[in-house]
N, C-alpha and C positions, 0 to 999 in steps of 0.2 A: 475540275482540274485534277489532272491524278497526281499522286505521292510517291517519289523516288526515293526509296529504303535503300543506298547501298549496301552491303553486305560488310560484316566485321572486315579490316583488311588486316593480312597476318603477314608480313614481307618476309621473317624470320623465316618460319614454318613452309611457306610456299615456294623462297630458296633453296631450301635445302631438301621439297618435295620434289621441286621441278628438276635438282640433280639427280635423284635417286631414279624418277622416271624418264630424265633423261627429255624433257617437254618445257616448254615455253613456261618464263615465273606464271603468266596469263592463265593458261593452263589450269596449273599447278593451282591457283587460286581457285578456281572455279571447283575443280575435286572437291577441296576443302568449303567451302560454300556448300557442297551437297550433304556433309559431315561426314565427310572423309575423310580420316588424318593418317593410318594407318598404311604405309608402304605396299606395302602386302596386298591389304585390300581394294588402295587404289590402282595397282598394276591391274588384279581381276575385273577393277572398274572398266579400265582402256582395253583390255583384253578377255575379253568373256568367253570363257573356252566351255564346251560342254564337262570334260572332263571338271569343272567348280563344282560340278550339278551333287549334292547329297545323295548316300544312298538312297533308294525310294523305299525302301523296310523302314526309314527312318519316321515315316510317316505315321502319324496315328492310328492301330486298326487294320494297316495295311497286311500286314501279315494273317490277319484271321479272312480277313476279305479275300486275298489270293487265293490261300486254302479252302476256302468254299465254291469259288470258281474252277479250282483242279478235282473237285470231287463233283462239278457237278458235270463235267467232263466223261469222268467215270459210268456217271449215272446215265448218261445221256441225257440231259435235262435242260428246259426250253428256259431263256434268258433273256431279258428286255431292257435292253437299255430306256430308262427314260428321264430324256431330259428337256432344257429351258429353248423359250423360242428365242430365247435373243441371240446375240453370234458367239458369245460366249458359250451356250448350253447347245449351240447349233454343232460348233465346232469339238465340243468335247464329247456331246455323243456318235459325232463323226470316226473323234479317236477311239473310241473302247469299241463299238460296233465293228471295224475295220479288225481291230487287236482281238477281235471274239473271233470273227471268222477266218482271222489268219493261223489261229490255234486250233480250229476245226471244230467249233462249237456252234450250238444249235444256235441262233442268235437273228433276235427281231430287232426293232427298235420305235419308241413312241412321244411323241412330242404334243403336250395338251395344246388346244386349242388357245388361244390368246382369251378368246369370249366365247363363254360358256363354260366352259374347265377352269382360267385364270391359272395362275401360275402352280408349280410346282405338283408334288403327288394330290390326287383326287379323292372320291369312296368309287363316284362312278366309271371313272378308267381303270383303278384296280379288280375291280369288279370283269370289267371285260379284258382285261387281259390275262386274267383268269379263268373265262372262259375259253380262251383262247389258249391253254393248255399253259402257260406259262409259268415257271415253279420258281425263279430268282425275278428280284423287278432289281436292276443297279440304276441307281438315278447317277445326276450327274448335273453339277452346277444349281442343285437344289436337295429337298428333305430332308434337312437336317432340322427342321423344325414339324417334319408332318407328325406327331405323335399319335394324331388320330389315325390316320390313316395306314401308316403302317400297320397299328394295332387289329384293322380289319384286315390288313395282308398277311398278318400272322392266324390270324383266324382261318381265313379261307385255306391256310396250310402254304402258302407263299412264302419264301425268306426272302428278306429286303436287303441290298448293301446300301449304304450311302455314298457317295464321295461329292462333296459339298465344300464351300470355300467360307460361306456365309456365317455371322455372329450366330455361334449353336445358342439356344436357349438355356436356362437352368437344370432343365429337365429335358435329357437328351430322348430320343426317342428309342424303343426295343426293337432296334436294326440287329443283324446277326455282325453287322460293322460299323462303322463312323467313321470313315474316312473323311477329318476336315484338318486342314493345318490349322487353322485357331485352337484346335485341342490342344497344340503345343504352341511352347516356349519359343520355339529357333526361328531367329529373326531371318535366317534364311529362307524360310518356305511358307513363313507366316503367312504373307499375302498374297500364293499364289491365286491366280484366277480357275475358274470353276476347270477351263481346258488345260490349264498345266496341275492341275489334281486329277484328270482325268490321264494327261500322258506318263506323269509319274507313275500311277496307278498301270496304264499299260506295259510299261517298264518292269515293274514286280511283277506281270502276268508272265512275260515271257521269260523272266528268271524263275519265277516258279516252274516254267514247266521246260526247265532246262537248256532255253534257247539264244545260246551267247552269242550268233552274229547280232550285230546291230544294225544292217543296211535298214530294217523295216519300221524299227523304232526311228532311226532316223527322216526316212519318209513320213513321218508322222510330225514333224517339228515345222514345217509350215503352218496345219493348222493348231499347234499349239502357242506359233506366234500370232496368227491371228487371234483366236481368242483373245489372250493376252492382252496384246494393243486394244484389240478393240473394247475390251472391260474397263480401259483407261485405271488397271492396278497399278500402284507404282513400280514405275521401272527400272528396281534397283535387285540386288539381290539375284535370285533364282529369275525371279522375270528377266531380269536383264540377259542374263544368258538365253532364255526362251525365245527371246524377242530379239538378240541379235542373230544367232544362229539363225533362226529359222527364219530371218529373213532374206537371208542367202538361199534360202531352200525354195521359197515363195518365189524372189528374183529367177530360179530353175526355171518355173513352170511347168514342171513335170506332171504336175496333176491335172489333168483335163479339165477339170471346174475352176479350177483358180485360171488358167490359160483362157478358156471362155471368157470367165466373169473380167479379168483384165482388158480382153477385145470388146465386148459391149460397153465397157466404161472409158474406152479411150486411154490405157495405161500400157503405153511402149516401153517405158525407158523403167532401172530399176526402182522398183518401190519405196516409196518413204512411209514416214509414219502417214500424214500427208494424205497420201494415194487409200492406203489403208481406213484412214477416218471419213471420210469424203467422196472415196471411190467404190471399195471392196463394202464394206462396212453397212453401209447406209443400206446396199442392194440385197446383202443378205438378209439384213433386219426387215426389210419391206416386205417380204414373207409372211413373218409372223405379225406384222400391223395390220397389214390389209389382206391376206389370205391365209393361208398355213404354213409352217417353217418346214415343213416335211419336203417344200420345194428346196428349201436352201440344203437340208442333208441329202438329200439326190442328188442336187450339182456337186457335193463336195466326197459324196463317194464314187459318182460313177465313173467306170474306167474308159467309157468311148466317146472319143470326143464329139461324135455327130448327135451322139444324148446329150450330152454337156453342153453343147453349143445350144441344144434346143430348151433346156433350162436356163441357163442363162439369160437367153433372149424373152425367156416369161417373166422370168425378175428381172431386167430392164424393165419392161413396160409398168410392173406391178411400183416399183421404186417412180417411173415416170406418174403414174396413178398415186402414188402417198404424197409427192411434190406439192402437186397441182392439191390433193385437198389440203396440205400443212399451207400451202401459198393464202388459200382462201379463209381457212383458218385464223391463220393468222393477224391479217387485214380484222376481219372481227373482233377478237382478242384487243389489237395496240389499239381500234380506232373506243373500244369499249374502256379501256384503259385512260383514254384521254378524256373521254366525254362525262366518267364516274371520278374523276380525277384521283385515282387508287394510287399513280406516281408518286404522292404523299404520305403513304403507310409507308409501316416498317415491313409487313410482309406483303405485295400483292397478292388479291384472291381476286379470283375471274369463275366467273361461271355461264354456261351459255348451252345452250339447247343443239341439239346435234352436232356435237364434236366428236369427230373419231377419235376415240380411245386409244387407237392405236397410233396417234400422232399428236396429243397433247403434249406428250413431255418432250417430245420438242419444240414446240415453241412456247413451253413454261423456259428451257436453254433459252429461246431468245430474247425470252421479256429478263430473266437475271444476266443476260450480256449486255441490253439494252440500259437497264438502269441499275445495275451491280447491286440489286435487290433479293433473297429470296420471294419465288413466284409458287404459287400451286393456279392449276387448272383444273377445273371441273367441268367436263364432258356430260349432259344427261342425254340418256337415250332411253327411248323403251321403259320409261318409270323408272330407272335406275342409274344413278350419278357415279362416273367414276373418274376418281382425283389424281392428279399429277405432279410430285413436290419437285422441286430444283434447287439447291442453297449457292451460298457463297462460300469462299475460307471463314474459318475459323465459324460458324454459325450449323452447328448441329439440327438439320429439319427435322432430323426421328423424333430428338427426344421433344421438341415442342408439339408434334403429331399425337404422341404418343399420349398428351395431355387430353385428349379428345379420342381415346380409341374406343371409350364405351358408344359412339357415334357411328362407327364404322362394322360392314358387315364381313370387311377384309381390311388385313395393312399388312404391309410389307416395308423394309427399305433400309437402307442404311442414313448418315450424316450428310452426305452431303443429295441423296436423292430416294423419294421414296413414293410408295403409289396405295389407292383404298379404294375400297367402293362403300359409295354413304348415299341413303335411301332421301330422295330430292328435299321432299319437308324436312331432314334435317341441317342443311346445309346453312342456313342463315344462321342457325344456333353455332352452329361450326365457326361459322366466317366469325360471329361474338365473344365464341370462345377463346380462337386464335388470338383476337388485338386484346383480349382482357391477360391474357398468357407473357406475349409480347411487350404489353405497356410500360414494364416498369426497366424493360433490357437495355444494357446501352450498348446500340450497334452503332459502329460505324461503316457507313457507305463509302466510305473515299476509297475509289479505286488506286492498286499499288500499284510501281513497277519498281521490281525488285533489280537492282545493277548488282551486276556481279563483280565490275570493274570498270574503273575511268581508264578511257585511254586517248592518249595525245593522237592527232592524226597521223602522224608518222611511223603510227603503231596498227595502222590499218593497212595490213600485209594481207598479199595471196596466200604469204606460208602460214601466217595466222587462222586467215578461212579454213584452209586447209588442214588446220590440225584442231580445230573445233570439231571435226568430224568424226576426232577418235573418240569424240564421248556421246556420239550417235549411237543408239536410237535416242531422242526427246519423246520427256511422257511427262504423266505422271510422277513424281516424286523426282524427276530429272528434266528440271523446264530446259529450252532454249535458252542458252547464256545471253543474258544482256547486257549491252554496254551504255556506256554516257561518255560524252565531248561536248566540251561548252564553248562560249564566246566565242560563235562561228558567225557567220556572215552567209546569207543565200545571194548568190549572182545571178540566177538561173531559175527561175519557177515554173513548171508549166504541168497543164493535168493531161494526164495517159488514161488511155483504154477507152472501148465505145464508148461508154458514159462517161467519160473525163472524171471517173469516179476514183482514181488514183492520182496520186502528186508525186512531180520527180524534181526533186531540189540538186542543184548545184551551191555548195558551202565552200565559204575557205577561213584559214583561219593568217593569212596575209602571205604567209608564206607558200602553201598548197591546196589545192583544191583537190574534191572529191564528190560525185554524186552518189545521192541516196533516193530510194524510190517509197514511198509511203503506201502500199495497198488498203481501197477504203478509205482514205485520207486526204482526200478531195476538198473538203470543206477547209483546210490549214491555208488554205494559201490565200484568201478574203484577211488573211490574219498577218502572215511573214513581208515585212518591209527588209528593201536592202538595205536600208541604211543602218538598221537595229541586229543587234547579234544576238542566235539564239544557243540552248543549250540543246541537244537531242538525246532521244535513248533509242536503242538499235540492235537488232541481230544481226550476225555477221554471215555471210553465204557466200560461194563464189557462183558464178554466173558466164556460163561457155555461148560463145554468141562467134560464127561467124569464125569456127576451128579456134577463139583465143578464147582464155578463159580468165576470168577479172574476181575483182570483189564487190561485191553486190552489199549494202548499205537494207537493212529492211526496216524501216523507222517502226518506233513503235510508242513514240511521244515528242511532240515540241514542244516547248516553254519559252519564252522571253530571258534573258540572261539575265541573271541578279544587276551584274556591275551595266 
């Protein structure tokens, strides 16, 4: 059963917010819930205007890094963007690539292999892209950690920039830059993603080289909201502006690839986050899991759409190909999980013989949504094992990893998700090491849900829904506000969708009734009697059906009522 945490409640504080903003005490509460007390900054919350955006000089590095790009200008000299396969490093070497050659510089771009290269800068792509005349490598959503590697680029006569988002090491590496917002301090820009270090970064190119309209910076803030969103950084701050703007720009579809890639995933109407994680997202990433990401920067640069449409239509099939193996996958994974009865540890570990690499980590996500456990997964292929971490809140998987890296012949990752390659004979010593690590922790498994406010039903308004949507975009560090109503009554039960895999309740509380629709929540209803009252928790949405438009109830827990 899960744990309903309401949230501090400040009525003072939220009165006299919800005047200043001129919004619902509701509201008003829920700002404050994301620790937001500050007038000022909660306007910028409901209001995220580009103009909030920091200078981008304010960056760390960025001024020497600009400068090396306008002289290599000068020089004529060959330039390679290289960055990450995932849609984060997809989308931001989309950004600087585009911003290279809209300034009129020599300008390639390289994206390693998933398997064989593995992440980030290599010896053997610097290598050849050096022979390939190349005299700047600028990474992007990576190398802030290659120390080695760069060092051979500095050798071969190469200079490196960086612009990277990731925990820089101790020991930074001999880049001619270091573009990472963790260098600084400002909570502003701290946790941008790999592509809004990359668009800022494009933003000082063009004021370096004297170019004050901004139509074409602007065009670039689609995929800076993708990236974004799709890194799942949180959504407050500098993000927030990234990711509301540009989701207006995405809604355009002015760019041929996102226009494609919306029509092969069935996405008409405007996008959500939603559409974004589950639609755009997933197609892009399928690239780099099951073939090369170089597909996903061709859809996202090209300018015709009868190329675009025919990229897109390759990642559709390639995203329909990672399904079908994560499907199969999978199935081996939970039925291994049951049969070793591993549901019992504190960390699941799974391991199994041809598993794509490029689709463990996620269904390590679905073993830690399945049992609100962290999971790791380990893939072997070809004599070579490679690992998958997943966490929960508040349970840091680096630093238990981290206890085992003399094991590993690769790691990477941050706190809540991280990845290795560990040679097969070591892995049982691994799986030993982890529960000897683990044994003495006290985790707790009880899944939360966090209420942001109780509200009487009377308080379940269209203008309510309606102005829940000023604090759209939900991410990240900005969940979906949730509500709680207790000692209701179901009049009405029945299960929806082919699989009767959803439940739609009809409640009252004697005076009104209102229905709520449970997605996934199928099983509740062997459980809810009319005669017993329960209490629910819920998102609030409105719901257009039929030219009227209503409130939409999206449960997200039943309980029995105490009384």
């Amino acid at each position: 059963m899960k744990k309903w945490e309401l949230y501090p409640q400040d009525p003072t504080h939220s009165s006299d917010l919800s005047k200043e903003l001129k919004v619902s005490q509701v509201i008003a509460q829920i700002i404050l819930n994301r620790g937001i007390k500050d007038p000022k900054e909660a306007q910028a919350f409901i209001a995220p205007r580009l103009s909030n955006l920091t200078d981008p000089f304010g960056l760390p590095d960025v001024k020497k890094a600009a400068e090396r790009i306008v002289q290599a200008k000068k020089n004529g000299e060959k330039i390679a963007v290289y960055g990450d396969y995932d849609v984060d490093g997809v989308t931001g070497t989309s950004i600087l690539y585009e911003t290279l050659n809209h300034l009129g510089l020599n300008a390639t771009y390289y994206i390693p292999a998933r398997y064989g290269e593995g992440y980030s800068l290599n010896i053997d792509a610097v290598k050849k892209l050096n022979e390939d005349g190349v005299n700047i490598i600028l990474t992007v959503d990576c190398g802030i950690s290659s120390y080695i590697e760069i060092e051979e680029a500095n050798s071969l006569g190469m200079a490196v920039i960086v612009t990277d988002h990731h925990k820089p090491p101790k020991k930074l590496p001999n880049s001619c830059a270091n573009v990472n917002p963790k260098l600084s301090d400002n909570p502003q820009t701290r946790e941008l993603s790999g592509a809004g270090v990359a668009f800022k970064f494009a933003w000082a190119l063009l004021r370096a080289f004297g170019i004050a309209e901004n139509s074409f910076l602007t065009s670039l803030l689609d995929l800076a909201s993708l990236g974004t969103i799709a890194d799942v950084v949180p959504l407050n701050a500098e993000n927030r502006i990234l990711a509301k703007q540009g989701l207006g720009i995405l809604n355009g579809r002015k760019r041929p690839g996102i226009k494609a890639l919306c029509d092969v995933a069935g996405l008409k109407n405007d996008l959500t986050i939603r559409d974004i994680n589950f639609g755009l997202a997933p197609r892009i990433n399928a690239a780099g899991r099951l073939d090369h990401a170089s597909l996903s920067v061709n859809l996202l640069i090209s300018k015709d759409p009868t190329t675009a449409k025919k990229y897109a239509e390759e990642l559709n099939k390639v995203n329909i190909r990672r399904q079908g193996v994560g499907d199969q996958m999978g199935k081996e994974v939970f039925e291994k999980i049951e049969r070793l009865n591993l549901a019992s540890e504190k960390i699941i570990i799974v391991s199994g013989e041809n598993w794509h690499a490029g689709v463990i980590g996620i269904i390590a996500s679905r073993v830690v949504d399945k049992f609100n456990k962290p999971a790791i997964l380990i893939g072997i292929n070809e004599g070579e094992g490679r690992g998958s971490a997943r966490s929960i809140e508040n349970f840091n998987i680096f630093k238990v990893l981290e206890s085992c890296r003399d094991l590993f012949s690769d790691f990477g990752g941050h706190e809540a998700a991280a990845g290795f390659e560990i040679a097969p004979d070591k892995i049982e010593e691994f799986k030993r090491r982890i529960i000897e690590v683990t044994a003495d922790l006290d985790m707790n498994f009880t899944s939360k849900v966090k209420v942001d406010s109780n509200l009487n039903p009377e308080q379940l308004t269209l203008n309510l829904a309606r102005e829940i949507k000023l604090l759209d975009p939900f991410g990240q560090g900005n969940p979906v506000p949730i509500f709680a109503s207790y000692d209701l009554k179901p009049v009405d039960i029945k299960l929806v969708g082919n699989t009767g895999s959803h439940i739609k309740i009809k409640f009252t509380n004697g005076s009104q009734t209102f229905e709520a629709i449970g997605f996934g929540m199928g099983e509740f209803k062997e459980m809810l009697k009319p005669t017993l009252s329960y209490d629910i928790a819920y998102s609030l949405a409105t719901n257009l059906w039929n030219g009227f438009e209503t409130v939409q109830l999206n449960l997200v827990d039943i309980k029995p009522s105490a009384t």
